[in-house]
N, C-alpha and C positions, 0 to 999 in steps of 0.2 A: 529472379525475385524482384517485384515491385519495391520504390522507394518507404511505402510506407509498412511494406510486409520486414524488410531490414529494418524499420526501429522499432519490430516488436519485439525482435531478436538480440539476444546477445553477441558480441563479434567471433566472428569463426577464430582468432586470436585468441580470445577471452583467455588470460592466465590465473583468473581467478583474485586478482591482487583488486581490490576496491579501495575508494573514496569513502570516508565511512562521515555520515551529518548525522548525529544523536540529536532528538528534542524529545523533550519530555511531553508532550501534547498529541504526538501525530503517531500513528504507526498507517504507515503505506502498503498499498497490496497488488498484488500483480495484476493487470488489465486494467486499469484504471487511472485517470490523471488529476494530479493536484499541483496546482499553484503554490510557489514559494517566494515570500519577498527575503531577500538575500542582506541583509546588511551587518553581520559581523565582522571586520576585517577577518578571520582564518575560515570562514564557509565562502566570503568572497576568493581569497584565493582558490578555495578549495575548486569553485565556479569558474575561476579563470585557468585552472589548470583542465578541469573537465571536457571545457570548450576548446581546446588547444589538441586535444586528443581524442580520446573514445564516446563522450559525453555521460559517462557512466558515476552515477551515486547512489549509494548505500545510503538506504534511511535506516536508522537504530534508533531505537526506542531506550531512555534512559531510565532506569530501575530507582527504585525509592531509596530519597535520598542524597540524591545528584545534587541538590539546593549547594552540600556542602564544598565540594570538590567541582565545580559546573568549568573555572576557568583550565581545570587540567583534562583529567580522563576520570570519570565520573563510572562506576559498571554501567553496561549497557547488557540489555539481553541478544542475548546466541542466536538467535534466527531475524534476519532483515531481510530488506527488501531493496534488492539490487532496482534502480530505475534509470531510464537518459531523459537527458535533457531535449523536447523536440522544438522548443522553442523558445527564446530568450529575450529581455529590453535590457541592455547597459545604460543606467541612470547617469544622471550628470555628477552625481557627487557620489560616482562611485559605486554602487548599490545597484543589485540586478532584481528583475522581476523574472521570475523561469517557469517553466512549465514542464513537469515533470513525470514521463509515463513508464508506470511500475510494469518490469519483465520479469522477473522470479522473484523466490525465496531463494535464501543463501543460509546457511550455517557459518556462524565465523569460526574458523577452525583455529587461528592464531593472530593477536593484534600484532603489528608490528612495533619495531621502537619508532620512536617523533623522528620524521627528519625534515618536516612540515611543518605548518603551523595546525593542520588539518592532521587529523588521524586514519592510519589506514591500516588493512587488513586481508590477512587470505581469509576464502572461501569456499565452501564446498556448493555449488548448487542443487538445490532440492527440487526435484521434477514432482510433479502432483503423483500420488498414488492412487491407483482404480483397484482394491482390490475385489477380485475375478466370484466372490461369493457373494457380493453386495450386489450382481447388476440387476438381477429381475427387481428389486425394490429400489432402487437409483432412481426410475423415470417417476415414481410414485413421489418419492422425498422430493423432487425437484417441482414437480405439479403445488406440491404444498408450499413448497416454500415462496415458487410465485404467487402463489392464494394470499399466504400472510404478508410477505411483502410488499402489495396492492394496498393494504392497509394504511401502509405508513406514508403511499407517494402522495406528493399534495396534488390538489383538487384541480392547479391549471394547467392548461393546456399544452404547454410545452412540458410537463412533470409529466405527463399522460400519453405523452406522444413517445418520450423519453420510453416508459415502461413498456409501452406497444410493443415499441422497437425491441428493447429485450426479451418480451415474448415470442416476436418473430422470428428471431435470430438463432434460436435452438440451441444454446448456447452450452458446451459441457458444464456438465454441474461445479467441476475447481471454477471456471472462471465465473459461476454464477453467482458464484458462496463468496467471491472474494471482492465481486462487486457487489454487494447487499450489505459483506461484512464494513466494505471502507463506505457507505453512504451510510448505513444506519449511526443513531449518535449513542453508540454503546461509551461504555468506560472505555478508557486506553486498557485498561490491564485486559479485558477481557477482548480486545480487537487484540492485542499482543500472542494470547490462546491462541486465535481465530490464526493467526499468520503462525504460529509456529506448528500447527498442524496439517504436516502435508501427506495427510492419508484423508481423500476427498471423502468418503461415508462418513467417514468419524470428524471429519469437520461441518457437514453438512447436517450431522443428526445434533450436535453441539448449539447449530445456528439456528437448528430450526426450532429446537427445545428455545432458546432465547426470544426469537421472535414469539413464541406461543405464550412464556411467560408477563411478556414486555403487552400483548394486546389485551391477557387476560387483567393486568394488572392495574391499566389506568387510561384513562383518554389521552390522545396522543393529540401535543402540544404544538405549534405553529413552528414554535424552535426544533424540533425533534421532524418537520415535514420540510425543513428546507433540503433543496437538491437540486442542483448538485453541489456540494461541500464549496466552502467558502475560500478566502488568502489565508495560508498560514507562515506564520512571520517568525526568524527563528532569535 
């Protein structure tokens, strides 16, 4: 196995124990990478333990509400997205820039106690489901959802090249759904849906229903055309 076939993978190790980073703004999805500027002391450690070891962090999405409780443990919803770390800048005063490529869905099966500053937790991971009734219409729903997708990519040339390239690439429909779900600029709550459904039809018929409503409904905005997704800063 190539070096870069091992960091799509989780480690043959993997005991299921994560890093767990809640924000309220982001939910992360598997195949896909996003930029994180790190500057809280307890996600910095969290950063510097990561890099010490497996490079593995849990993104969780923080549920309504978090305003109150943000400096403790706030609820967070049940299904995240396990990610590593492939590439990092340690700043001078401390504060890291990372780069962060999402490998599964995870279920938290049980938070642990603090023995961190950071939070952490076990996990069950969630493989994509195909179920075996859905395939003659699979290739159908997948053609469309590249049709409306096409809609939303911007006009230049590197945006367009970008799309080619996923059209070329034949890509299963989990990880097509899951790259369209983290580039389009939905709600959080309803990219939260999109990630905690790991039965590919029933997430792909959710997406596509979304995208159909989303082009019927209004001219798509220069904000809603950028791609790839920007820093987000926790």
């Amino acid at each position: 196995m190539t070096d870069n076939q091992n960091k799509t993978q989780l480690p043959a190790d993997f005991t299921g124990r994560v890093r767990l980073f809640p924000l309220p703004d982001l939910v992360m999805f598997p195949h896909v990478m996003q930029p994180l500027h790190i500057f809280e002391p307890r996600y910095r450690e969290l950063v510097e333990d990561a890099l010490a070891t497996d490079q593995l962090v849990a993104m969780a999405h923080l549920q309504a509400g978090w305003e109150a409780d943000y400096e403790d443990r706030p609820p967070i919803f049940p299904v995240t997205c396990i990610g590593r770390i492939v590439s990092h800048a340690r700043l001078d005063d401390g504060k890291f820039n990372i780069l962060l490529l999402g490998l599964r869905r995870a279920l938290i099966t049980d938070e642990l106690p603090l023995t961190r500053s950071f939070r952490e937790a076990e996990v069950a991971v969630l493989e994509d489901l195909y179920a075996g009734a859905a395939t003659q219409e699979r290739a159908s729903i997948q053609r469309e959802l590249l049709h409306c997708f096409r809609r939303f990519t911007p006009e230049s040339p590197a945006a367009q090249e970008q799309f080619e390239s996923l059209m070329n690439n034949r890509l299963p429909l989990g990880v097509l759904t899951d790259i369209i779900s983290f580039t389009m600029k939905f709600d959080v709550d309803l990219k939260q849906r999109l990630l905690s459904e790991w039965n590919v039809d029933q997430r792909a018929r959710m997406l596509l229903a979304e995208l159909r409503q989303l082009d019927d409904s209004h001219a798509i905005s220069d904000d809603e055309r950028k791609f790839p997704p920007e820093f987000s800063a926790n």
